[in-house]
ZAMARGU-4260 file (C-alpha; in steps of 0.2 Angstrom, whole numbers, plus 5000, padded with zeros to 4 digits):
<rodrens>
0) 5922/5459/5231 | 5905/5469/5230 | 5904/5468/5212 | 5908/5451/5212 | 5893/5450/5225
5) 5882/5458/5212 | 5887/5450/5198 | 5880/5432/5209 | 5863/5440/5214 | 5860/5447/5195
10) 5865/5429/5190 | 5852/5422/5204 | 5840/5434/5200 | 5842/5429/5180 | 5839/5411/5182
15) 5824/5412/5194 | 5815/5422/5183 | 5821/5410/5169 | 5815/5394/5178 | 5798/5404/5183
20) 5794/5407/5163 | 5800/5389/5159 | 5789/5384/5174 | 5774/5393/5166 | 5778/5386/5151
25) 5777/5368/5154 | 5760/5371/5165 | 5753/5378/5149 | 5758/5364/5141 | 5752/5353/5152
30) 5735/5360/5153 | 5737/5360/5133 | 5736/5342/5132 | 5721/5339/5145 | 5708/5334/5131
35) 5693/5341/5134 | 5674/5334/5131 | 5665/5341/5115 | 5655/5354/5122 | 5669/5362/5131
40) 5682/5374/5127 | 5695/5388/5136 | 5705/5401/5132 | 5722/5410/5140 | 5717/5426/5152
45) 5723/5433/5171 | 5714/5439/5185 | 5708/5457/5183 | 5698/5470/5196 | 5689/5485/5193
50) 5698/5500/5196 | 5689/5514/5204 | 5699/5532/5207 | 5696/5541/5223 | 5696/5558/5217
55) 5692/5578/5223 | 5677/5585/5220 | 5682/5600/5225 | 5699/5609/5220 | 5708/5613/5238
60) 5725/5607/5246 | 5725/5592/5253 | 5730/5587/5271 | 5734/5572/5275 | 5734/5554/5265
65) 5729/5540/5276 | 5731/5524/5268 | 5747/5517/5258 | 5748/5507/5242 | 5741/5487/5246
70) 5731/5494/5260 | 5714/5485/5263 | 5698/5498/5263 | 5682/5494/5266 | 5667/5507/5262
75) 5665/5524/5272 | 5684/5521/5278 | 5692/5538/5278 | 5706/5539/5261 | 5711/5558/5262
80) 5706/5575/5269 | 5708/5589/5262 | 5710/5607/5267 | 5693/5617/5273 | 5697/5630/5281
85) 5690/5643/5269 | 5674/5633/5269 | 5673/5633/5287 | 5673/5652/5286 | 5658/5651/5272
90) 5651/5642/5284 | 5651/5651/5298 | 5644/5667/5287 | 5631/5656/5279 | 5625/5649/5299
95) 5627/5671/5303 | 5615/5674/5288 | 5602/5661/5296 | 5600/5668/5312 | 5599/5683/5304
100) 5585/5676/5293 | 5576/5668/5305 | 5577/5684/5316 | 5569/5692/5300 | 5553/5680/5300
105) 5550/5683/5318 | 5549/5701/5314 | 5539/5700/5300 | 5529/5689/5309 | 5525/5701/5324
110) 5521/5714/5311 | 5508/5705/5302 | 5500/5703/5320 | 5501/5720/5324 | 5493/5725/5305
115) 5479/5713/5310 | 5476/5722/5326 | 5476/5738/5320 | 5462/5731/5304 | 5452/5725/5319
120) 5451/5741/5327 | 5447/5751/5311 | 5436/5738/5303 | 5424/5739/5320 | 5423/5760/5319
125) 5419/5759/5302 | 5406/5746/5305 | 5399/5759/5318 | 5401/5772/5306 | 5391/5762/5294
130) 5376/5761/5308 | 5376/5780/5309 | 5377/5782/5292 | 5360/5773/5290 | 5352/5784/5304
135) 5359/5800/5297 | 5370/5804/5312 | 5385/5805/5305 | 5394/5819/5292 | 5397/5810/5274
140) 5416/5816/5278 | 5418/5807/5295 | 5410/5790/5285 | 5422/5791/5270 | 5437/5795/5281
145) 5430/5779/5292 | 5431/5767/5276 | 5449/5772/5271 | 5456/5770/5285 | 5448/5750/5286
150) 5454/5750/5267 | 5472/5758/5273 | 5474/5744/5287 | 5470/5731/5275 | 5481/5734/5262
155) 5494/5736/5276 | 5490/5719/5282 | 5493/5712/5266 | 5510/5721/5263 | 5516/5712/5280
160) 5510/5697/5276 | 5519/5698/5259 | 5533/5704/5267 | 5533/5691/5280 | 5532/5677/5263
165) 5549/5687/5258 | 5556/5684/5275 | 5552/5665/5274 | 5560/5662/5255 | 5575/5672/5262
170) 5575/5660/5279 | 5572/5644/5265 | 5587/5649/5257 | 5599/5654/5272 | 5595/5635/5277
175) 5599/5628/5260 | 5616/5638/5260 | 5623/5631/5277 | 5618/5613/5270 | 5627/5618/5252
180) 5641/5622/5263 | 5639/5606/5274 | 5639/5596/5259 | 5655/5604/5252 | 5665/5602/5269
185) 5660/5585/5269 | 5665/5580/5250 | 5683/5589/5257 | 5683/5570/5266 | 5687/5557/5255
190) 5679/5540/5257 | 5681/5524/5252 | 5665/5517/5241 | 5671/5499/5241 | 5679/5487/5247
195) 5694/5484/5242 | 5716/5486/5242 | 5724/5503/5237 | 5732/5499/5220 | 5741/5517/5216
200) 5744/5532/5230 | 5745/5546/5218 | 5747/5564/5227 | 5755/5568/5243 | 5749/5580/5260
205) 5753/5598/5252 | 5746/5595/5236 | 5735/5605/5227 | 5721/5597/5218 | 5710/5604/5203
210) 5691/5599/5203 | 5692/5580/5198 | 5711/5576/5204 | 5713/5560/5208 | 5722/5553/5224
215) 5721/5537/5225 | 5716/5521/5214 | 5706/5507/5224 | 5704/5489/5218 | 5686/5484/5221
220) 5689/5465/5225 | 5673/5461/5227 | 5669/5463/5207 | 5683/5449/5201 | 5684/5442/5186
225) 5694/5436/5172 | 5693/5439/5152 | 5697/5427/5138 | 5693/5426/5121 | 5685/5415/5110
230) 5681/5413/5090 | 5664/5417/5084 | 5659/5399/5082 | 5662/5397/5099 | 5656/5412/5107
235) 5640/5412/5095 | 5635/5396/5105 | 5638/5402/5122 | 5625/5409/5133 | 5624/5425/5146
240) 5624/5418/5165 | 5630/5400/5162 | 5646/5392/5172 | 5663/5393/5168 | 5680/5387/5179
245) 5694/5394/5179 | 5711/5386/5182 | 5726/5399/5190 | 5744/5394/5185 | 5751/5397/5202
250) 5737/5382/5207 | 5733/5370/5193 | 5725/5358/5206 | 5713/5369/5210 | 5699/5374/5199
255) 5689/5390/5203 | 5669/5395/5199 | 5662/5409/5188 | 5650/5413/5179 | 5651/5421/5160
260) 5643/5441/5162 | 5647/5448/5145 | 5650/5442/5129 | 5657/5458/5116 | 5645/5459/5102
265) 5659/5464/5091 | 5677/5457/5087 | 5692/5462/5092 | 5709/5458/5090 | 5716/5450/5107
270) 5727/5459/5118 | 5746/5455/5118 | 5745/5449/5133 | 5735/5438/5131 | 5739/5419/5121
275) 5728/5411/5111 | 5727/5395/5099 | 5724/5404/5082 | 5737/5416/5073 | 5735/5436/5080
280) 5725/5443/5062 | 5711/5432/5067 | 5697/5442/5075 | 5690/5434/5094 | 5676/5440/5104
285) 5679/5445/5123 | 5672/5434/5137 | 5671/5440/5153 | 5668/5426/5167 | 5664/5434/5184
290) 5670/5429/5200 | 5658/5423/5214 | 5659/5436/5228 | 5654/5425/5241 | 5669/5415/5234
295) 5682/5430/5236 | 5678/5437/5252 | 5685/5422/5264 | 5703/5427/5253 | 5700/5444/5253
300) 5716/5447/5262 | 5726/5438/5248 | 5718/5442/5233 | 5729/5448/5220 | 5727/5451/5204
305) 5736/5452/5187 | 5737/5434/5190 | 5736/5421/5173 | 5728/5405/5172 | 5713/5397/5159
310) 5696/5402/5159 | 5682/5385/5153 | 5665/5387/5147 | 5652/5376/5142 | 5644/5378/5124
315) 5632/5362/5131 | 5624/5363/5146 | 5622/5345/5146 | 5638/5340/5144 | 5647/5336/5165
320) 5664/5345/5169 | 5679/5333/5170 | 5687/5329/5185 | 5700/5342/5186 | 5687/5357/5184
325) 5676/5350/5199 | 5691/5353/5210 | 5687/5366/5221 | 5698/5379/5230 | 5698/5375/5250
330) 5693/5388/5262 | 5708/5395/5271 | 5710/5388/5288 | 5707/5394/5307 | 5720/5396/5316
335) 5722/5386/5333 | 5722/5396/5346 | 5724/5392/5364 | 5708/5396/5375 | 5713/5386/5391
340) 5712/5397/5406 | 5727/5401/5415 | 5720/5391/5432 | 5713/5375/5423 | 5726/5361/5424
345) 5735/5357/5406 | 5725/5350/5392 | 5732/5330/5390 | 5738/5324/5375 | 5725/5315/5369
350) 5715/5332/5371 | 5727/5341/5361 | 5721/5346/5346 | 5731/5345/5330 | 5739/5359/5320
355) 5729/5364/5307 | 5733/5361/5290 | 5743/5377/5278 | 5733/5388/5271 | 5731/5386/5252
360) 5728/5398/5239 | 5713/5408/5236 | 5701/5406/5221 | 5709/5424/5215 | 5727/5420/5216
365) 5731/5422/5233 | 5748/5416/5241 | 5751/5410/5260
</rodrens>
């Protein structure tokens, strides 16, 4: 009985997936026959988004994980902490070592002061020596013992005042320790740096990490876009900036906009994945037509990429899209919600408001 069971959801499971190729298939077809105007021209490709790994910067054990593959992130949202409980230590000596600096600079401080003072004092007796010595009522010995005691004072002053300089350096790099230390505690916090849905969770809480061990991979799906690939003669005409369409095969009614942002100065051989019009030993240069941002954001909950479809260009500016690429893709709708307070009497029914239409796919291959 169960294998029988089995043997009827392989079968299932073998004709959907037959019936989703043939599906394909004939949209491909279908969009094959669309003639389009001189001065137009597409090629096969699928929705792709920059990947961007979330990874250690230090090597340490990591604690906890908080997102889970297809989670949405946004920048500064907390990924994955790892352990720093050595660092906090390093911290705490390196905050121990500051006080202790700055403890040193008072001190060096209250020394210069108290060199000055005593300069003072010896600089005024030997100024009085000095008027003795010009009336001759003073012994040449008690003058010259005068002076080196100024000169001694002096130099001491200066050697406090070097020493004080030392104190300051040492305090300037107590500080810079504790933030080097800061820094590295706060690097142990992994953020988010875009916006985006978590694509691969690669290492678990317990885990130790080298320097550069990545943890996660995050989708960045604000920079969408979609490649294809054209032949020289047609590639040679187009230009950096202009607009393109693109046409998802999960929505053929709907025609997305873009704009082309790279052009390969070299050829390449295209992709398996990727179809085209010639035979594979011709060479093609790679298009890549970026996706609004503004565009994606109102679906950025049901963006998905990986998604195939056909991506238009214009090799003549002056040439007007065809009606099917001017279709655009419909914001998804608000939900109706029910704001009437609970003491009002009940809305009538010519008040009522009608249900709002079904949400339809997003420009980047969202589905309801």
């Amino acid at each position: 009985m169960k294998t029988n069971i089995l043997h009827n959801l392989v079968r299932l499971l073998l004709l959907g997936a037959v019936a989703f190729l043939g599906w394909a298939a004939w949209q491909r077809q279908e969009r094959a026959k669309i003639k389009l105007p001189p001065g137009i021209v597409g090629g096969n490709g699928r929705i792709e988004a920059v990947q961007v790994d979330i990874a250690t910067k230090y090597s340490g054990r990591i604690s906890d994980v908080l997102v889970k593959e297809g989670k949405l992130v946004a920048p500064d949202d907390v990924l994955c902490v790892m352990d720093s409980t050595e660092m906090q230590a390093d911290l705490q000596k390196a905050r121990a070592q500051q006080s202790k600096a700055a403890e040193d600079v008072e001190r060096a401080a209250a020394e210069v002061v108290q060199k000055e003072a005593s300069y003072t004092l010896q600089e005024k007796s030997f100024a009085r020596a000095e008027s003795l010595k010009r009336s001759k009522a003073i012994a040449d010995q008690d003058y010259d013992e005068a002076r080196a005691r100024r000169d001694s004072t002096q130099a001491a002053v200066n050697v406090a005042k070097a020493s004080l300089r030392s104190a300051e350096q040492a305090q300037l790099a107590a500080d810079a320790e504790v933030k080097r230390q800061e820094a590295q505690i706060a690097d142990m916090t992994l953020k988010s740096t875009v916006r985006g849905r978590v694509l691969y969770r690669l290492a678990e809480p317990g885990m130790v990490l080298g320097s550069g061990g990545k943890v996660l991979t995050v989708l960045d799906l604000s920079d969408i876009y979609m490649e294809i690939f054209l032949p020289s003669q047609e590639a040679g005409k187009l230009r950096l900036g202009s607009e393109a369409r693109f046409v998802l095969d999960i929505a053929p009614e709907y025609a997305g906009r873009a704009k082309v942002s790279f052009i390969s100065p070299e050829a390449q051989f295209t992709p398996k994945q990727v179809e085209t019009r010639s035979e594979r030993d011709k060479l093609m240069f790679r298009i890549k037509l970026q996706l609004p941002a503004e565009a994606i954001l109102p679906h950025i909950d049901r963006v998905k990429t990986g998604l195939r479809g056909v991506g238009y260009v214009r090799l003549d500016e002056s040439v007007e899209w065809p009606e099917f690429l001017q279709r655009r893709f419909p914001l998804p709708a608000e939900p109706v919600t029910d704001k009437t307070p609970a003491n009002d009497p009940p809305a009538t029914p010519a008040a009522t408001p009608e249900p709002a239409p079904a949400a339809s796919p997003s420009p980047a291959g969202a589905q309801p």
